[in-house]
C-alpha positions in Angstrom: 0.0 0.0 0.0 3.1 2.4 -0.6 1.2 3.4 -3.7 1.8 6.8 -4.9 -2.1 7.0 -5.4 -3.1 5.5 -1.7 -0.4 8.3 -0.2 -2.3 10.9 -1.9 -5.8 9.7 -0.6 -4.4 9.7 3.1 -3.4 13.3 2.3 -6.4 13.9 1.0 -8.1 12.4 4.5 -5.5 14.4 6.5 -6.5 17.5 5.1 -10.1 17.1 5.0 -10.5 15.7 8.9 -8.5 19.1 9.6 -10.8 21.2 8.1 -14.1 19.4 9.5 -12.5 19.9 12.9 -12.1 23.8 12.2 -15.7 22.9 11.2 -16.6 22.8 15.0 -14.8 26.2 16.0 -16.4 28.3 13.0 -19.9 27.1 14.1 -19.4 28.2 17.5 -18.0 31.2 16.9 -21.1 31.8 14.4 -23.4 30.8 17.4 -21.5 33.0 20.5 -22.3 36.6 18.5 -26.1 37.2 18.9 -27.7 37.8 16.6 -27.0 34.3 14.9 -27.6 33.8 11.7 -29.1 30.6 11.0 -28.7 30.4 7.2 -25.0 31.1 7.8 -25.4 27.8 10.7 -26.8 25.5 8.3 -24.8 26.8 5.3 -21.6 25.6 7.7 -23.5 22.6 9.2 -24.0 21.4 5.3 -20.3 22.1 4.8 -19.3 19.6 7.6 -21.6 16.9 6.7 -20.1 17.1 2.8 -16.5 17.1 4.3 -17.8 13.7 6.0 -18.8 12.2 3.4 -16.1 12.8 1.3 -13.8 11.4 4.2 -16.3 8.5 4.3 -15.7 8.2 0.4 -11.8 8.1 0.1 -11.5 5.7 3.3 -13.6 3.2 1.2 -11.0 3.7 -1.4 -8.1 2.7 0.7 -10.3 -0.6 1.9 -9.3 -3.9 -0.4 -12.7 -5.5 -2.7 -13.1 -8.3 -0.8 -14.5 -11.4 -3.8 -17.5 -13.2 -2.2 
């Protein structure tokens, strides 16, 4: 697994697990400064949930086909 490709996906992870932690901080930021703005909440809450599933989708690239 010291392929070139699978060392770029873990970047890839790496970077993207970084920026849905920051994910966290932004939003509470958002929400400690009355008045919130609850577009702007969801707008960030959509973000994270997108960074997740991108996450979800390289790890299943790094996972072997397993042949029933």
């Amino acid at each position: 697994m010291d392929d070139p490709v699978f060392e770029d996906i873990r970047r890839q992870i790496a970077e993207l697990r970084v920026e849905h932690r920051d994910m966290d901080d932004v939003i509470a930021r958002v929400l400690e400064h009355p008045p919130v703005d609850m577009l702007q909440v969801q707008r960030l809450k959509k973000r994270k949930l997108s960074l997740k599933d991108q996450i979800t989708r390289l790890e299943s690239r790094l996972l072997p086909d397993i042949i029933a």
